[in-house]
PDB file of N, CA, C and O in Angstrom:
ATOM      1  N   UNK A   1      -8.538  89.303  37.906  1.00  0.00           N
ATOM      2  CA  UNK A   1      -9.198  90.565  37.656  1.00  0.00           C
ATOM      3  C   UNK A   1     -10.715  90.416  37.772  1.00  0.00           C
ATOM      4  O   UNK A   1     -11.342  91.434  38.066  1.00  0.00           O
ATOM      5  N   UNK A   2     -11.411  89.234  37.570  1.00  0.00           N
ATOM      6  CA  UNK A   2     -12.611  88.929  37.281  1.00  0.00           C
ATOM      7  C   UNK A   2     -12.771  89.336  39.002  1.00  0.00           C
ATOM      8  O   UNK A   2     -13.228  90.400  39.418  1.00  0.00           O
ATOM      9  N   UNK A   3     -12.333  88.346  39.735  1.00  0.00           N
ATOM     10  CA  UNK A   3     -12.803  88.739  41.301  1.00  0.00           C
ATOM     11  C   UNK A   3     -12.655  90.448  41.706  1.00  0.00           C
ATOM     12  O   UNK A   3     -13.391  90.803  42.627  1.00  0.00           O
ATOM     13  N   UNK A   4     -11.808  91.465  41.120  1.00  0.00           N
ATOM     14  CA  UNK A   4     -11.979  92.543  41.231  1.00  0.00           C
ATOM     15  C   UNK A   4     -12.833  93.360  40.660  1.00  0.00           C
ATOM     16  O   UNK A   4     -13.147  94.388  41.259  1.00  0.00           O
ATOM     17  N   UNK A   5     -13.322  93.097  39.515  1.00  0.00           N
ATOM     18  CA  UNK A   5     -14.849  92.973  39.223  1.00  0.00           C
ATOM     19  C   UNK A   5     -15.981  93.197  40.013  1.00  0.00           C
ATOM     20  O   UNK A   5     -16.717  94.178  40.124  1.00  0.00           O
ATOM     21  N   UNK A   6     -15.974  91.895  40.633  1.00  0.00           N
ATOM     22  CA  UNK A   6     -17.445  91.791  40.815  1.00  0.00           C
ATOM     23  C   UNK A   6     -17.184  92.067  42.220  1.00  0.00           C
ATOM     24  O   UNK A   6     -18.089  91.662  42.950  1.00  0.00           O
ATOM     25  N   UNK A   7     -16.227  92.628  42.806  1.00  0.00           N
ATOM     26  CA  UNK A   7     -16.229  92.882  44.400  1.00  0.00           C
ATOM     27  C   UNK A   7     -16.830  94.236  43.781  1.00  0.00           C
ATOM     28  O   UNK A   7     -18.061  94.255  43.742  1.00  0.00           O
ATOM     29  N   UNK A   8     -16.097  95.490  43.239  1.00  0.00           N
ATOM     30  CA  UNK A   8     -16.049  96.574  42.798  1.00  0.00           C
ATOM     31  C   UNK A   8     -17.705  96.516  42.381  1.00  0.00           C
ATOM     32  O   UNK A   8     -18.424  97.287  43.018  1.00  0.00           O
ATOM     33  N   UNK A   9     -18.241  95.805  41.535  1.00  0.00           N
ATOM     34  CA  UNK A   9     -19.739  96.095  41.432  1.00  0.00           C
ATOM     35  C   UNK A   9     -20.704  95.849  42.777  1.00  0.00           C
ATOM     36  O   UNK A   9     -21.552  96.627  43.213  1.00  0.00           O
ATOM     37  N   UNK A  10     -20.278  94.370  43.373  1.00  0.00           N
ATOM     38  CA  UNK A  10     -20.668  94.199  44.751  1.00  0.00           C
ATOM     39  C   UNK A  10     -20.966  95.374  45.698  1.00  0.00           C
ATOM     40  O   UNK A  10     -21.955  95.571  46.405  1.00  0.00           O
ATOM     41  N   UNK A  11     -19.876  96.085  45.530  1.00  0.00           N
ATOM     42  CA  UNK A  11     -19.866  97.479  46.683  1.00  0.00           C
ATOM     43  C   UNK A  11     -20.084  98.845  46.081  1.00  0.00           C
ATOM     44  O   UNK A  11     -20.289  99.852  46.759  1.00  0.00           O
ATOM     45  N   UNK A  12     -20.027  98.818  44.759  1.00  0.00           N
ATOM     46  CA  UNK A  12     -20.372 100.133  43.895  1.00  0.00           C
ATOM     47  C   UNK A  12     -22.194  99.957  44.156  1.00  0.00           C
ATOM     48  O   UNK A  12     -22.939 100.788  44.676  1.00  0.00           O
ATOM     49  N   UNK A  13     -22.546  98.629  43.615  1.00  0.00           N
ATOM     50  CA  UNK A  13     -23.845  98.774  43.979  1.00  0.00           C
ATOM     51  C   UNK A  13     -24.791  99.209  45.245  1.00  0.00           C
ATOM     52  O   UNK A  13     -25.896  99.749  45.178  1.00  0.00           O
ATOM     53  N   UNK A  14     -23.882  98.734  46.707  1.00  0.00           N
ATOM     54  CA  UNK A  14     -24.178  98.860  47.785  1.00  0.00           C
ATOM     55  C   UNK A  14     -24.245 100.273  48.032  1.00  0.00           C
ATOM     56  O   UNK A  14     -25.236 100.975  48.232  1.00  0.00           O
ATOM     57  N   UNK A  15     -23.292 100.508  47.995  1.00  0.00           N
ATOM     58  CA  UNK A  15     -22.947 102.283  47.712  1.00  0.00           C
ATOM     59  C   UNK A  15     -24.049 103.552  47.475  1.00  0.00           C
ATOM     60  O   UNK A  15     -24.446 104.546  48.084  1.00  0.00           O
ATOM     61  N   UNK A  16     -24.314 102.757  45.996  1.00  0.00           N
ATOM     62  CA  UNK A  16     -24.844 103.569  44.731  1.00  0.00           C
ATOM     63  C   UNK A  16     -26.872 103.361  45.758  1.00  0.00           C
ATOM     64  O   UNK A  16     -27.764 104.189  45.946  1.00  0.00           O
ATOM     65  N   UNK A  17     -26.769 102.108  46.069  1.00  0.00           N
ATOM     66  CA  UNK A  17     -28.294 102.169  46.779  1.00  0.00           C
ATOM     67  C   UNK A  17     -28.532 103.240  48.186  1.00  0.00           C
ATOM     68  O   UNK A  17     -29.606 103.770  48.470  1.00  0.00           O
ATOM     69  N   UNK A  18     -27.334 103.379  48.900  1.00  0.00           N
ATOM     70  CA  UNK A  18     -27.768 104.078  50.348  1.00  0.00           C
ATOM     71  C   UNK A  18     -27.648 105.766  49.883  1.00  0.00           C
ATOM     72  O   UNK A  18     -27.530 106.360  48.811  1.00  0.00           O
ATOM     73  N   UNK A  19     -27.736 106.102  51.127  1.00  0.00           N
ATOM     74  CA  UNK A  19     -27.362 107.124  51.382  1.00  0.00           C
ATOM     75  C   UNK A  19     -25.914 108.039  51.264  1.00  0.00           C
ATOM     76  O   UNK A  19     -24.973 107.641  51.952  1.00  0.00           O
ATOM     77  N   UNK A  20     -25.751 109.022  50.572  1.00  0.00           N
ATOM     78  CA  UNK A  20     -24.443 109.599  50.111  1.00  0.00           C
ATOM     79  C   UNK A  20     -23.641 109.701  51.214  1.00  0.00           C
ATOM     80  O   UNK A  20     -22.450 109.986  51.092  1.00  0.00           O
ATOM     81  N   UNK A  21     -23.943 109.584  51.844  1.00  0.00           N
ATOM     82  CA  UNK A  21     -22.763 109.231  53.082  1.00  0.00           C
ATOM     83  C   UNK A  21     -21.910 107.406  52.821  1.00  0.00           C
ATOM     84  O   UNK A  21     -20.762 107.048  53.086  1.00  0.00           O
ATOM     85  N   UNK A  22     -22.786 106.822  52.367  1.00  0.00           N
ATOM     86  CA  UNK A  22     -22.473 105.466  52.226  1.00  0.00           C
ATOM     87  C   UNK A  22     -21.794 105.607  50.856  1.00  0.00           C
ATOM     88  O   UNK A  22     -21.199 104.569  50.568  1.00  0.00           O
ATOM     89  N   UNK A  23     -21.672 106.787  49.703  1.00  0.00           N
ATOM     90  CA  UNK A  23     -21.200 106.857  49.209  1.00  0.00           C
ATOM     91  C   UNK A  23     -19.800 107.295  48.976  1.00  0.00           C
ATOM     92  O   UNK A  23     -19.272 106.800  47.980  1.00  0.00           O
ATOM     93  N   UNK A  24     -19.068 108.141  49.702  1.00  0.00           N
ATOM     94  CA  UNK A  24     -18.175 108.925  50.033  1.00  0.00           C
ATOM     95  C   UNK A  24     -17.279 107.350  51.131  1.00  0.00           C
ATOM     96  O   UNK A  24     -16.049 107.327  51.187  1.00  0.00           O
ATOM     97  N   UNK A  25     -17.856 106.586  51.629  1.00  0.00           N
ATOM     98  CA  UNK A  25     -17.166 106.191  52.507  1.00  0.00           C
ATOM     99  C   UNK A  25     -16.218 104.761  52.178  1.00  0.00           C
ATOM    100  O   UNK A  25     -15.222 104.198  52.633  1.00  0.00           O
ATOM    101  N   UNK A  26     -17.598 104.515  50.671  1.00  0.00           N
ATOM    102  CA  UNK A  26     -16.881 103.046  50.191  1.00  0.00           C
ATOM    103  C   UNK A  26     -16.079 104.029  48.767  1.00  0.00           C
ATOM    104  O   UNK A  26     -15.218 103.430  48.123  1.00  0.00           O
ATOM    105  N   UNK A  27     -16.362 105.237  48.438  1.00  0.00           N
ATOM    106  CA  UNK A  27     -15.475 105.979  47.460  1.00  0.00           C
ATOM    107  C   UNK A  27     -14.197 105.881  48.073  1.00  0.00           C
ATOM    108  O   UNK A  27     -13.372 105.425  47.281  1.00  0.00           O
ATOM    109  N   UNK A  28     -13.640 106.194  49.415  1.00  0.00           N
ATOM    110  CA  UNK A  28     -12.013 105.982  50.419  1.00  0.00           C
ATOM    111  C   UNK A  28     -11.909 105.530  50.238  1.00  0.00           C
ATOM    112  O   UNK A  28     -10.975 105.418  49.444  1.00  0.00           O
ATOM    113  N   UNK A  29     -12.922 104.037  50.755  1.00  0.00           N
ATOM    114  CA  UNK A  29     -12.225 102.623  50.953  1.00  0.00           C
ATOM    115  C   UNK A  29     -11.313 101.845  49.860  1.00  0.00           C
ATOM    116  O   UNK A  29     -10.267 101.196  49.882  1.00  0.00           O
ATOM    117  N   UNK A  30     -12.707 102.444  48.442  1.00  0.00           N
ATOM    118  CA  UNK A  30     -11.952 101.925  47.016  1.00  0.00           C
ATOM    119  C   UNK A  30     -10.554 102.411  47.033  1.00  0.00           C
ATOM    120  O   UNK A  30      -9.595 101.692  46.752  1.00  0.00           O
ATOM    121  N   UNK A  31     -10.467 103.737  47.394  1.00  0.00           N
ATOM    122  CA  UNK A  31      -9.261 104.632  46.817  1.00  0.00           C
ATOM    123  C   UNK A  31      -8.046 104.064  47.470  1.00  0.00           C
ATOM    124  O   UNK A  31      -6.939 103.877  46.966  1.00  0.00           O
ATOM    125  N   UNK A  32      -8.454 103.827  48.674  1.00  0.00           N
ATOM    126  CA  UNK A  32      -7.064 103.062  49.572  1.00  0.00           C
ATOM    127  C   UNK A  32      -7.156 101.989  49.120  1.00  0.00           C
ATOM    128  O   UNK A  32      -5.999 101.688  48.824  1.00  0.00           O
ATOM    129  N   UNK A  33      -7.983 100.953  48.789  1.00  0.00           N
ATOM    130  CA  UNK A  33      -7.764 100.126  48.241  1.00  0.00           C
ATOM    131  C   UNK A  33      -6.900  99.719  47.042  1.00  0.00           C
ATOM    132  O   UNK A  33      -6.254  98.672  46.994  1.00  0.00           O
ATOM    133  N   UNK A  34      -6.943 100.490  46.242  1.00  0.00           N
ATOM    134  CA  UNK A  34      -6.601 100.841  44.866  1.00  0.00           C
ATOM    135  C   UNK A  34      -4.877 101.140  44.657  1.00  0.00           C
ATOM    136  O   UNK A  34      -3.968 100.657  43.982  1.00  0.00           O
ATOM    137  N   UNK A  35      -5.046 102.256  45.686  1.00  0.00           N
ATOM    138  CA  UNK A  35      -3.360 101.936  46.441  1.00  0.00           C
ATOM    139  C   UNK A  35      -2.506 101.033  46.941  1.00  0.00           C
ATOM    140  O   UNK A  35      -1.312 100.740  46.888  1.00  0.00           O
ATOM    141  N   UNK A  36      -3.602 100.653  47.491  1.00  0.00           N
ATOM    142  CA  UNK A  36      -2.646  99.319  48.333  1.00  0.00           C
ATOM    143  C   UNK A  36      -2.177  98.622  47.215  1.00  0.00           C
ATOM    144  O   UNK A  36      -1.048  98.385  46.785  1.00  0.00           O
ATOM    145  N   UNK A  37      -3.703  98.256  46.719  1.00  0.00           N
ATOM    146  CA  UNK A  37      -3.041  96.808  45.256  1.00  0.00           C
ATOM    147  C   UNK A  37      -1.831  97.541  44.309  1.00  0.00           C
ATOM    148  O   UNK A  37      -1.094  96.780  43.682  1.00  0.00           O
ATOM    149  N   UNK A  38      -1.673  98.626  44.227  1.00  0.00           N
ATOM    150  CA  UNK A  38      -1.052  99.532  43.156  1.00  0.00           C
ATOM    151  C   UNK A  38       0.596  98.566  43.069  1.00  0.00           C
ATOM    152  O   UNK A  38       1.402  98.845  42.181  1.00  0.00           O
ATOM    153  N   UNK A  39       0.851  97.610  43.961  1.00  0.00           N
ATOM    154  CA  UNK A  39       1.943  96.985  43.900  1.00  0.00           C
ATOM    155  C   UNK A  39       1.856  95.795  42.782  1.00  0.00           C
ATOM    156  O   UNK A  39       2.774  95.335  42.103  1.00  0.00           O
ATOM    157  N   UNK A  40       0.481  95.439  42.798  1.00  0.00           N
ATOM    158  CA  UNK A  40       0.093  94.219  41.849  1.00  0.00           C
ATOM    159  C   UNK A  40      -0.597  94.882  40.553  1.00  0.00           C
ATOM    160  O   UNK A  40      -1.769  94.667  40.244  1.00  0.00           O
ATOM    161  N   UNK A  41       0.158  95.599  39.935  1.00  0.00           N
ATOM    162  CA  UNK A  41      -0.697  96.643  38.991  1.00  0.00           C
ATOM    163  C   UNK A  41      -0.929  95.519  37.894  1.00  0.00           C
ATOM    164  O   UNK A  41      -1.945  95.518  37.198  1.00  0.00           O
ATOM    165  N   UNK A  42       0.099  94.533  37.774  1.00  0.00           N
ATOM    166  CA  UNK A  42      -0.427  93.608  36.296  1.00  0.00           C
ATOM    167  C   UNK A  42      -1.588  93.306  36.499  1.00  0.00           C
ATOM    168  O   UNK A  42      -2.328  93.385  35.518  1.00  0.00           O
ATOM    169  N   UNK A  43      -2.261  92.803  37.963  1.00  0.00           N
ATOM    170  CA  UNK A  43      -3.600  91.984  38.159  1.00  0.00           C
ATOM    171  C   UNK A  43      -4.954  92.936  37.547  1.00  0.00           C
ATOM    172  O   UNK A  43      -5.991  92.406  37.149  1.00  0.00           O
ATOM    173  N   UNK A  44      -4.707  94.510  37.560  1.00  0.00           N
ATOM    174  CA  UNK A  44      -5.671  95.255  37.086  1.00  0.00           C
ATOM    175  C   UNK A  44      -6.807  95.600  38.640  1.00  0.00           C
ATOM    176  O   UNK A  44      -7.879  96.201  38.573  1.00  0.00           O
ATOM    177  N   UNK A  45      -6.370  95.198  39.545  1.00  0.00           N
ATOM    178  CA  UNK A  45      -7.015  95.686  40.841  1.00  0.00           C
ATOM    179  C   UNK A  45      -7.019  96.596  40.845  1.00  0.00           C
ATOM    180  O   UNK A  45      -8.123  97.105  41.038  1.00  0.00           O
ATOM    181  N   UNK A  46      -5.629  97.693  40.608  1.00  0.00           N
ATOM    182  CA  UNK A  46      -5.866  99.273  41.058  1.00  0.00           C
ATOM    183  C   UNK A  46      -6.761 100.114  39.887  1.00  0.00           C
ATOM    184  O   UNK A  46      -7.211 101.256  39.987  1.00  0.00           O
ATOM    185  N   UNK A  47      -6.862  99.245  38.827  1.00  0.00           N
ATOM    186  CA  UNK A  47      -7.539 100.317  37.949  1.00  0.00           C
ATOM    187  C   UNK A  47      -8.881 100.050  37.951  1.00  0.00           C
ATOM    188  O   UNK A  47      -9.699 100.898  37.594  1.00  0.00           O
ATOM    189  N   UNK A  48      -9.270  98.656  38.419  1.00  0.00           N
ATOM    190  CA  UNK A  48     -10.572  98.700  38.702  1.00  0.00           C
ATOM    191  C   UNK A  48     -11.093  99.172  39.377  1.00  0.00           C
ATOM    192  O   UNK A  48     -12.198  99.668  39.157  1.00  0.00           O
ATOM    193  N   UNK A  49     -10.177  99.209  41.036  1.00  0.00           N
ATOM    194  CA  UNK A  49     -11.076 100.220  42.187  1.00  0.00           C
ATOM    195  C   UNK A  49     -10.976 101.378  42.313  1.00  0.00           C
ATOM    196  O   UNK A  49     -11.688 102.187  42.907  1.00  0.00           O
ATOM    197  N   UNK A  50      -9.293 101.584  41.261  1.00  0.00           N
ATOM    198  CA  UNK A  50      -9.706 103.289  41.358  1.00  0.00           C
ATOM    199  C   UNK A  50     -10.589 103.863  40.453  1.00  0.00           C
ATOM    200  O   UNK A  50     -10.980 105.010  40.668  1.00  0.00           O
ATOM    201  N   UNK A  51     -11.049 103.117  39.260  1.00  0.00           N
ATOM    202  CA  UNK A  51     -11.883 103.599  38.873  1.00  0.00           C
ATOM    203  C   UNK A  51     -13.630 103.730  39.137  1.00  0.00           C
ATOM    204  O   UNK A  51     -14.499 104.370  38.546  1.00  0.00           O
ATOM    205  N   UNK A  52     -13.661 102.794  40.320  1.00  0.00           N
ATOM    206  CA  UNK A  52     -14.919 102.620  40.831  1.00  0.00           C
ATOM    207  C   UNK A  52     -14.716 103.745  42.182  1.00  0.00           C
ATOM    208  O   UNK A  52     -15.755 104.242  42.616  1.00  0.00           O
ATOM    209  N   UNK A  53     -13.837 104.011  42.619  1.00  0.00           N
ATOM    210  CA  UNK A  53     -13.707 104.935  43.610  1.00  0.00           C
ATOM    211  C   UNK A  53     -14.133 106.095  43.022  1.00  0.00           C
ATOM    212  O   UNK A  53     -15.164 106.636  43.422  1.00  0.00           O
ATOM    213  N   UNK A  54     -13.306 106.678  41.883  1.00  0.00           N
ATOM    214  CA  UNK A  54     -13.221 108.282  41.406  1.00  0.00           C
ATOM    215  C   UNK A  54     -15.329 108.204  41.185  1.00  0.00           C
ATOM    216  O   UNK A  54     -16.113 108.956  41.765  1.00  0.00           O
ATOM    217  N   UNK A  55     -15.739 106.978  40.117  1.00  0.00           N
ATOM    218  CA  UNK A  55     -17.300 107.541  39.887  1.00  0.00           C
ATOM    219  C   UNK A  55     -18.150 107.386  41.229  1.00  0.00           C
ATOM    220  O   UNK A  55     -19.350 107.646  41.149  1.00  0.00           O
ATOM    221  N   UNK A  56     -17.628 106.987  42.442  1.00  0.00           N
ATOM    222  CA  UNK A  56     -18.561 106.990  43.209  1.00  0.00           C
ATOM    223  C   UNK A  56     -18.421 107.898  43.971  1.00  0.00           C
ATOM    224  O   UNK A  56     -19.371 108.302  44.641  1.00  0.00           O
ATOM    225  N   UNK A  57     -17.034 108.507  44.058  1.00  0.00           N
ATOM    226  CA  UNK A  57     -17.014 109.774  44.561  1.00  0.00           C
ATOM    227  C   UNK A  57     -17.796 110.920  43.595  1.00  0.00           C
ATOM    228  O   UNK A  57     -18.543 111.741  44.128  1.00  0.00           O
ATOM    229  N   UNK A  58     -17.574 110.915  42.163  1.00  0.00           N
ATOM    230  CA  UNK A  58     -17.796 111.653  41.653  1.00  0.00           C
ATOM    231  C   UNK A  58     -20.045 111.671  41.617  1.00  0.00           C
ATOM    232  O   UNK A  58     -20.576 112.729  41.278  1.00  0.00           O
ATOM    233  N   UNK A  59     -20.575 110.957  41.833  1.00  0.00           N
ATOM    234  CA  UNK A  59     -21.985 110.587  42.067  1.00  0.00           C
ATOM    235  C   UNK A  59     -22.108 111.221  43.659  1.00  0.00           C
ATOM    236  O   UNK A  59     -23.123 111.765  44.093  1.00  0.00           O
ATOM    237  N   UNK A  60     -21.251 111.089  44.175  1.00  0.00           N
ATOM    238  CA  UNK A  60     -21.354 111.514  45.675  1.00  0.00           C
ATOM    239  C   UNK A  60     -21.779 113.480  45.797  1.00  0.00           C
ATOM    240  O   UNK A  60     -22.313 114.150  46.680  1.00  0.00           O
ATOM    241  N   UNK A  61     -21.140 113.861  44.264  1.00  0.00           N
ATOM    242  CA  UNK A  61     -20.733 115.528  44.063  1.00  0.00           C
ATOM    243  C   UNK A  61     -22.048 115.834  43.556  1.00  0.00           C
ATOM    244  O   UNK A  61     -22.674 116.894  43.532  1.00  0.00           O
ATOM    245  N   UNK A  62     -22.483 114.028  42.934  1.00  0.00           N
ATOM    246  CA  UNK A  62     -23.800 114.925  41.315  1.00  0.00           C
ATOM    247  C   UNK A  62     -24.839 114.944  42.792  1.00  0.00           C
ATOM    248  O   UNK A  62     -25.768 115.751  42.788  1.00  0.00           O
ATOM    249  N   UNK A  63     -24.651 114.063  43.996  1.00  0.00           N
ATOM    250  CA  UNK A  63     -26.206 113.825  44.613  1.00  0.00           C
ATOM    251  C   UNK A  63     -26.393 115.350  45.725  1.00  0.00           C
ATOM    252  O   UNK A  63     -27.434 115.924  46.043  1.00  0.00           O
ATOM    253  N   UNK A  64     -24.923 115.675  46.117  1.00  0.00           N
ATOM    254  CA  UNK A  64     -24.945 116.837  47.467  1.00  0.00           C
ATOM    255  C   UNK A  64     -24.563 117.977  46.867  1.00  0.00           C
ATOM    256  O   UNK A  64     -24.531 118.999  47.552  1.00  0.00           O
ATOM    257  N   UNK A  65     -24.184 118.029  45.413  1.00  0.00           N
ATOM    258  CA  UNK A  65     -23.311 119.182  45.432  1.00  0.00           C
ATOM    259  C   UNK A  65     -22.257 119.761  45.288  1.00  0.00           C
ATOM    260  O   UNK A  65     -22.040 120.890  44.848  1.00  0.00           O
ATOM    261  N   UNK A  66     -21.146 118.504  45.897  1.00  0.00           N
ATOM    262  CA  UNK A  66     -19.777 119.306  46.327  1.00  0.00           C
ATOM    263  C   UNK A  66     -19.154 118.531  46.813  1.00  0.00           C
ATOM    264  O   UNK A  66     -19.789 117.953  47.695  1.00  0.00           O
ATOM    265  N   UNK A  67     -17.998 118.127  46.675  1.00  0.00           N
ATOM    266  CA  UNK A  67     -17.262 117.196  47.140  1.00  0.00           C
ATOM    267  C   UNK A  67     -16.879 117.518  48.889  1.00  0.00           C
ATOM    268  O   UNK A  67     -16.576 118.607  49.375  1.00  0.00           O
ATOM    269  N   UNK A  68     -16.999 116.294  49.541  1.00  0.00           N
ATOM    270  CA  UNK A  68     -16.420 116.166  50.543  1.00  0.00           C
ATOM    271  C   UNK A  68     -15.205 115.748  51.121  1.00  0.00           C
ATOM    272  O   UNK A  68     -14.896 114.685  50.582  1.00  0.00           O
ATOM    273  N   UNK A  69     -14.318 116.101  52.015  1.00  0.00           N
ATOM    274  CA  UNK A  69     -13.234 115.720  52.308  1.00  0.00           C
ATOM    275  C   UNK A  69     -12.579 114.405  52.147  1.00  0.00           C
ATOM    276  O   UNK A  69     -11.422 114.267  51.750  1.00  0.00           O
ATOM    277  N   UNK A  70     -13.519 113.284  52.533  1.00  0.00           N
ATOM    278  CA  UNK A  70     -13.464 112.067  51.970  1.00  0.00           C
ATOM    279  C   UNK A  70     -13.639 111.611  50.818  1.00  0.00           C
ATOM    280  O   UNK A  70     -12.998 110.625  50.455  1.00  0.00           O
ATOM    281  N   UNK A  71     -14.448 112.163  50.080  1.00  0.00           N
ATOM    282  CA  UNK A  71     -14.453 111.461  48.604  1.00  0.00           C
ATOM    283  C   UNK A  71     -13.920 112.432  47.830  1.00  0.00           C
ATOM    284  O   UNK A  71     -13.911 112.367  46.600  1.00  0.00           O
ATOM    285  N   UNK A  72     -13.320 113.640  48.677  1.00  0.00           N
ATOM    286  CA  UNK A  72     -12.308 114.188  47.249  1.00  0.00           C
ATOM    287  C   UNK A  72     -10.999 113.370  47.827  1.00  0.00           C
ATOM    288  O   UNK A  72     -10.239 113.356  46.859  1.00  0.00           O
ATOM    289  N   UNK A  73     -10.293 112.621  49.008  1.00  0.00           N
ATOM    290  CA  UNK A  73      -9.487 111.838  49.317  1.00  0.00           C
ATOM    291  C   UNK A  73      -9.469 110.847  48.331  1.00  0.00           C
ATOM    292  O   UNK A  73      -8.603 110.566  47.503  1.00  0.00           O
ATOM    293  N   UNK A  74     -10.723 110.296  48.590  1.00  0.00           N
ATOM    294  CA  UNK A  74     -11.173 108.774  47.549  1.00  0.00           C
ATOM    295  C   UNK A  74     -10.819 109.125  46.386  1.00  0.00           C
ATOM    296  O   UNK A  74      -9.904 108.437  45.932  1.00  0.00           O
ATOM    297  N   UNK A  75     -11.327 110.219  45.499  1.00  0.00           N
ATOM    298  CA  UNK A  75     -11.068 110.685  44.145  1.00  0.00           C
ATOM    299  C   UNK A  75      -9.592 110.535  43.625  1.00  0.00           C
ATOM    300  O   UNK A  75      -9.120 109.813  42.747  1.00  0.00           O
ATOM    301  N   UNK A  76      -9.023 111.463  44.466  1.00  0.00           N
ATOM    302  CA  UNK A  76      -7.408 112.079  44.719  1.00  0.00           C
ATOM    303  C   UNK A  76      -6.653 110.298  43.890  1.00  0.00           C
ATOM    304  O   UNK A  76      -6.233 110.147  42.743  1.00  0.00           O
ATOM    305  N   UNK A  77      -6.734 109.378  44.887  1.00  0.00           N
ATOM    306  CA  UNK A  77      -6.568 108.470  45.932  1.00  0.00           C
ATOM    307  C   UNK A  77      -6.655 107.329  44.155  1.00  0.00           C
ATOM    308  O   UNK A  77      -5.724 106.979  43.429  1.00  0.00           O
ATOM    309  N   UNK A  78      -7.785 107.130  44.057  1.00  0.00           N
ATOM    310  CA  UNK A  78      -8.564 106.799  43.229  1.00  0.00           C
ATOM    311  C   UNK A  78      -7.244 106.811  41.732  1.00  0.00           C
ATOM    312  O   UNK A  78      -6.240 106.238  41.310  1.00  0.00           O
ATOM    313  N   UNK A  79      -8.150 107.854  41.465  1.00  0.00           N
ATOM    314  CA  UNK A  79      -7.181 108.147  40.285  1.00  0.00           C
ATOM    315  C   UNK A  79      -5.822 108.531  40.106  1.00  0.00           C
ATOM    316  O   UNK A  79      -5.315 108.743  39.004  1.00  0.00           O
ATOM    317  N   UNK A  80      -5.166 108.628  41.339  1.00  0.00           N
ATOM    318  CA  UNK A  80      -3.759 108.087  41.056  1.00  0.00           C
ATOM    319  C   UNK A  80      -3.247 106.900  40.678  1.00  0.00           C
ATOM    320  O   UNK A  80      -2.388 106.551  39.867  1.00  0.00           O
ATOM    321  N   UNK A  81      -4.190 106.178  41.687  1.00  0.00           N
ATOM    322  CA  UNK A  81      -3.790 104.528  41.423  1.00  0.00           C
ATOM    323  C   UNK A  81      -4.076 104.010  40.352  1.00  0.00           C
ATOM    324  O   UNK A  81      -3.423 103.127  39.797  1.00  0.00           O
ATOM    325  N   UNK A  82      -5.153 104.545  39.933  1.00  0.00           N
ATOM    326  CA  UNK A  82      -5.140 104.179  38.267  1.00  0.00           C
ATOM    327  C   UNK A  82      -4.420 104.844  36.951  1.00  0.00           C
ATOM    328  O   UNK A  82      -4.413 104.367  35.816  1.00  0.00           O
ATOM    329  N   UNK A  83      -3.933 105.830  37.308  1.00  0.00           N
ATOM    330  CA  UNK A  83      -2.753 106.653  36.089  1.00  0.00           C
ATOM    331  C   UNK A  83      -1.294 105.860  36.482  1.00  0.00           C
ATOM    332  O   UNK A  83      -0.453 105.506  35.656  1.00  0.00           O
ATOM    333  N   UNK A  84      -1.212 105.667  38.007  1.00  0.00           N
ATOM    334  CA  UNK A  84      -0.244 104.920  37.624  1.00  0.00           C
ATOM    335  C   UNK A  84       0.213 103.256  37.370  1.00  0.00           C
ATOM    336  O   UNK A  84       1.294 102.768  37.038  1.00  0.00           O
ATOM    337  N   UNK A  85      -1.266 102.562  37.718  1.00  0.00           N
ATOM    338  CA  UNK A  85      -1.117 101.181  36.938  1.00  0.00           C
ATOM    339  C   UNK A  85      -0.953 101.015  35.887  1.00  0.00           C
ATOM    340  O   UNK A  85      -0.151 100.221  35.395  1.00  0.00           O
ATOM    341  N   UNK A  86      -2.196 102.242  34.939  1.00  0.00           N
ATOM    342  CA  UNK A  86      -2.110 102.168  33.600  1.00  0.00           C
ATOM    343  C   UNK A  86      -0.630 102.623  33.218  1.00  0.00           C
ATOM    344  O   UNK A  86      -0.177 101.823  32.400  1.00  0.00           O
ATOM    345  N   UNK A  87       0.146 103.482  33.483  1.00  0.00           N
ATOM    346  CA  UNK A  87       0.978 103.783  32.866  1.00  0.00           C
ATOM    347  C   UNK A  87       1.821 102.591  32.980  1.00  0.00           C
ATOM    348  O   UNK A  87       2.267 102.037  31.975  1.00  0.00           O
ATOM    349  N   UNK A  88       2.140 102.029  34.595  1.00  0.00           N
ATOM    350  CA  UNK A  88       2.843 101.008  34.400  1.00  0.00           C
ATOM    351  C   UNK A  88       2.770  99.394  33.806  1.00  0.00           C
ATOM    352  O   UNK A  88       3.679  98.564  33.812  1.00  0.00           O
ATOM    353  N   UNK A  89       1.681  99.279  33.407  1.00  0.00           N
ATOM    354  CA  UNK A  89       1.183  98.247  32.850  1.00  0.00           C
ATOM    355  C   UNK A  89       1.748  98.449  31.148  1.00  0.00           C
ATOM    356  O   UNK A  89       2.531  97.729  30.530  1.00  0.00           O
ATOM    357  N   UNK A  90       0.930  99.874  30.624  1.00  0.00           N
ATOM    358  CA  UNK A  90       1.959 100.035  29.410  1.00  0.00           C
ATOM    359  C   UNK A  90       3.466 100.254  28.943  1.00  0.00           C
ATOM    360  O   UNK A  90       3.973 100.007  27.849  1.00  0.00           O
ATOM    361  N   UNK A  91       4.007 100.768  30.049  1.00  0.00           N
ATOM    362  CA  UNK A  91       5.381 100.768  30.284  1.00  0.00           C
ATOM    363  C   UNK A  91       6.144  99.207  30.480  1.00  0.00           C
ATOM    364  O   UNK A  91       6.934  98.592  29.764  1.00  0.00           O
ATOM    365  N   UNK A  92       5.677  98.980  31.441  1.00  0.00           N
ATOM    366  CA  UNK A  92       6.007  97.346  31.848  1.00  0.00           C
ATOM    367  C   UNK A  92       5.859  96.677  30.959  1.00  0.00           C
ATOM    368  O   UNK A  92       6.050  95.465  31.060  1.00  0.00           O
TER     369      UNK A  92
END
């Protein structure tokens, strides 16, 4: 989990420095990401990137306005993968 960490800050930071376009794009990437791992939910990958997905999408809304097609994907995306690690982590 530690390496999902510091990737997730690694690229939240990268993100969080450019341009809101650079925001919206690593907000997807997290979100698919987040999915993908959603198979390894014990490791805590999906709840880390979906939760770094949903606030960087959601920073993407505070900087333009309004969500875009992609980072309301990322969002979507995002926080599924994390309602359903968490649930299955407490379930499991």
């Amino acid at each position: 989990m530690a390496a999902a960490v510091v990737l997730a800050v690694a690229l939240g930071r990268w993100a969080w420095n450019g341009q809101p376009t650079r925001l919206e794009h690593v907000a997807l990437g997290l979100g698919i990401a987040a999915l993908v791992t959603g198979w390894a939910f014990w490791s805590g990958w999906p709840l880390v990137f979906g939760l770094t997905a949903a606030g960087l999408a959601l920073e993407y809304r505070r900087r333009v306005g309004s969500l875009s097609a992609r980072s309301t994907i990322g969002l979507v995306l995002g926080l599924l993968a994390f309602t359903a690690g968490a649930f299955l982590c407490v379930v499991g």
